[in-house]
Every structure is written in C-alpha cells, then in structure tokens.
C-alpha positions, 0 to 999 in steps of 0.5 A: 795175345803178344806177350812184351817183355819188358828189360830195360829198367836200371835196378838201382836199389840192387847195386852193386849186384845190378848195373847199368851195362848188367841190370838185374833182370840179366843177373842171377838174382834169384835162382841159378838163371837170371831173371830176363830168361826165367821171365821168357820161359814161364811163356815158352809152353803156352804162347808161341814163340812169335808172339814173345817180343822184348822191348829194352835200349839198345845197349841191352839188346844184344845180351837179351839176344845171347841168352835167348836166341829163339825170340825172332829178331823183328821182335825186339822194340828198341828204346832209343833212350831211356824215358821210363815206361810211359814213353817205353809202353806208348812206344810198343802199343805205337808199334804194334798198333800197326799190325795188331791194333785190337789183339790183346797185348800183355806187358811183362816186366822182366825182373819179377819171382814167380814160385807158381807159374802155372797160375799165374799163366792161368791169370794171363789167358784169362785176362786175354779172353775177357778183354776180348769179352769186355774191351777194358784193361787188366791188371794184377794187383797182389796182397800187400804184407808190409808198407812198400814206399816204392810200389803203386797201391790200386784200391779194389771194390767188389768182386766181380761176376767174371771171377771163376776157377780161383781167378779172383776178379774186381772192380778198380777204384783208384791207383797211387803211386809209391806212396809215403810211409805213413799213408803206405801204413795206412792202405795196409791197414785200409785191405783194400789196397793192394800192391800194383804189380805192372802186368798192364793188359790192353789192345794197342789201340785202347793203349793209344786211347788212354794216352789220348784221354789222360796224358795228351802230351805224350799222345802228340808224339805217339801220333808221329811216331805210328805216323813214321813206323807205318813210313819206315822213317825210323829217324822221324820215329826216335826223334818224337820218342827223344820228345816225350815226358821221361815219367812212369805209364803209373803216374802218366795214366794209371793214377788218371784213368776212369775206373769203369775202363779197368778190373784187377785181377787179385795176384796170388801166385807167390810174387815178388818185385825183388826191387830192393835188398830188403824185398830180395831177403824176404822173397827168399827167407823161407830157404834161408838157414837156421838163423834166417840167413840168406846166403848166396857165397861162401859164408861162416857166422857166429851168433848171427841171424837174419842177413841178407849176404852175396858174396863169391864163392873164392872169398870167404865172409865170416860174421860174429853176432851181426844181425839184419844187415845187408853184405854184398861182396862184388869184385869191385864193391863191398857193401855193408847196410842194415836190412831197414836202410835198403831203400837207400841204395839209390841215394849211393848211386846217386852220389857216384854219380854226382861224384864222377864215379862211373866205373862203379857203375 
C-alpha cells in the first residue's frame, strides 16, 4: 500500500493559530510537534519510507520538506493550485496510476489526533488486504458525539463477515455532506450515522473509474493529465488540473457512489478533525485543569471554567469568571469568542478578505 499524506488544506476555522503561509497541519496544535509530522511518523514503523508520499501546493512544499527530509523528493505530488480534494486526489490517483495502477493507496489527511496509533495502523493494513481481496473501496468512519455541521455522515448497514480481531466492518449505505443542525441532530439520534473521517482507500485505477461513473466532468481532464504525466509534459498536466471543478472528493463521488462498491471500517481509535475551536477543546478536555481549562501559554484565572486559551508563554492572560469562550493570543491578532460561536471563524477571514486585510492572514 502507498500511504499519500495530504497537507494542503488551509485550516481556516483555527485562525488566527492557522494561516495561509503556516496551515494547521504545519503548527503545534496539538502536542509539542506539529500535526504534518506526527501524521508521517504514525507510518514510520510500519511502511517503508518509499511508499510515503505527500501531496500539497507548492507553496507548502518546502516546509513539508524541512520538517520531514527523509520522505524522497520524487515523492512530493505538487498541486498546481488549490482546487480542494477531488481535483487533489484525481490528481495522485492520475499520477500513481502510472506506476501502481492496482496497489492499494491510502489518502491520509495531515491534520487529525490520533491517541491510539496502533490500532488505527491495524485498521489501515487490513484495509489493504481486503481491498486486494475484495476490489472495493474502504473508509473509516467514527462514532459521532454531538451534531457536527462541518463533517460528512456515512450511514452504515450491517456488520460484515470481514470483521475480525476488533476491526469492525460494515456495509455502506449513503453518505451526506456537512449536513444542517437540525438534520445533523437527527443522524446522531438516528446511530446509524456516523462521522466521515477522510481515510479514502482504493487502487488509482478504481479511483479513476469512480471519477469516470459519477463525476465525468473531472474525468475529462484526469484522462489529459495521465495522458501528459506519461508524456513528461508537465505544462499540459497543470493546465487540465487548473480546468477541473474547485469542489470536495465528498460531494464529487462520495455522496454518488453505489453502495455495493464501498464497506467502512468503524473508527475507534481516539479521533479527532481538530477542525475548529470548539472540537480543538473537546479533543483535549481530558488534560485540561480543575475547571476544565485548557491551556497552552501562561494563564492565571479567577472563577473561571471551561476555556479554550493559547496564549505565549512572554504575555500573561488573567481571566475573572469568564466561562466556555475561546482566547487566542497570537503576535498580531487577539481573538475573543464564545466556545459555541467556533464555526464562525471562517466568516473573520472571509471578511479580511473582502476588507483587504491580508496581512492577518
């Protein structure tokens, strides 16, 4: 199997801690490395370092390259631009399609917690055994505990006859994309719905197929661009890319794909997006203080509980009675939000954007 790191999502709902030079999956979110390198070295013991590759703009390229220099240069799959995943992950099965057409690949998103590595490690093998065995594609879906608004739900059927050894295995039956609230509510209640986590696994020929059968508008110009890598004709490769619909491998495929082509592995394997504020406390509470702070600076409170608060470690940050807000203290930006409100860090940087302010980005 070729494990493809993905690392060039923007992280905007972790501004100002993510930017666009300095993404979250290249900060110290979570722990004392930053998530990019983490995501590599959960592989370390089990792959070969040749079948590790990265994909992600070429803006990003050469702090992927600093952090980790054993991954082979030949192995970085540079995005012309940014088009989101269905472009991103049309563009490596295209790529390794030439070498590799039947080996499993396993897409790998760069900014995820992970608590136990080893079984989720066990969960990624068994995934490339049975796709050789079975010929459809694998995903990871996980338990859901609140109403998520900007993750995918897969809904599962049975368990299959494939489960084994604490790997849980069932049939698929549908996947929507970040859903509403209220319908949100509804699948939680529903549990049969669970949290799409992103670990697409497939051959880059049935990747190609797929783009084929459900999204032919991107598979007129995956066609070009296996045409032009075969060619060497880079130049005719980025142009079909820069042609392709800018849209999510989610709502492209996923959410059109016949059910009989894909089984989910159930996800327990203490996961986290860290896609927002909100998630980032809750992926952490458990090491949080008395109060259920969570702290990464230097911090001193009064009557106070259940903060979210990155701060530096020069600048002291004293809270009186303040209770579930968000407080991050970067060297140019100070932001103040309560915890439920998380999801609307997007709308500031939208609004920087509209407003001209690009240095805060």
């Amino acid at each position: 199997m070729k494990i493809i790191i993905l690392a060039g999502g923007g992280g905007t709902r972790l501004w100002p801690l993510s930017r666009e030079k300095k993404p979250k999956q290249f900060c110290q979110i979570v722990g004392e490395k930053t998530m990019f390198e983490q995501t590599v070295e959960r592989f370390l013991q089990d792959f070969d370092i040749k079948d590790i590759y990265v994909c992600l703009n070429k803006d990003l390229a050469q702090t992927a390259q600093s952090l980790m220099p054993s991954i082979l240069q030949e192995n970085y799959i540079i995005e012309p631009e940014k088009r989101d995943t269905a472009p991103a992950m049309g563009l490596i099965a295209a790529k390794l399609y030439l070498d590799f057409p039947d080996e499993p690949i396993a897409y790998i998103p760069s900014d995820h917690s992970i608590t136990d590595v080893d079984k989720f490690i066990r969960m990624i093998k068994r995934a490339d055994e049975l796709i050789w065995q079975t010929g459809k594609m694998f995903d990871i879906a996980i338990h859901p505990t609140f109403p998520s608004t900007v993750l995918g739900y897969t809904r599962i059927g049975k368990k299959t006859e494939l489960s084994s050894n604490g790997i849980q295995i069932f049939e698929f039956k549908g996947h929507t994309e970040k859903p509403e609230f209220e319908i949100a509510k509804q699948y939680l209640e529903d549990g049969d719905c669970l949290w799409h986590a992103n670990y697409y696994m497939w051959t880059p020929r049935k990747i190609l197929e797929a783009f084929k059968d459900y999204s032919p508008g991107h598979y007129v110009y995956l066609e070009q661009i296996v045409e032009a890598l075969g060619a060497q004709d880079s130049e005719k490769a980025n142009w079909a890319f820069s042609q392709m619909e800018k849209t999510s491998f989610d709502y492209a495929i996923t959410e059109k794909i016949s059910p009989e082509n894909v089984l989910i592995i159930k996800g327990d394997f203490g996961w986290s997006d860290v896609g927002a504020f909100d998630v980032l406390y809750e992926a952490q509470k458990s090491k949080g203080d008395k109060n259920g702070n969570v702290v990464k600076g230097n911090y001193i409170s009064k009557d106070s509980a259940n903060n979210l608060i990155y701060g530096k470690a020069n600048k002291l940050i004293a809270g009186i009675e303040i209770e579930d807000l968000i407080i991050i203290d970067t060297d140019d930006v100070l932001l103040v939000c309560p915890k439920s409100k998380a999801q609307k860090v997007k709308k500031i940087v939208e609004k920087l954007k509209e407003q001209n302010k690009l240095e805060y980005l």
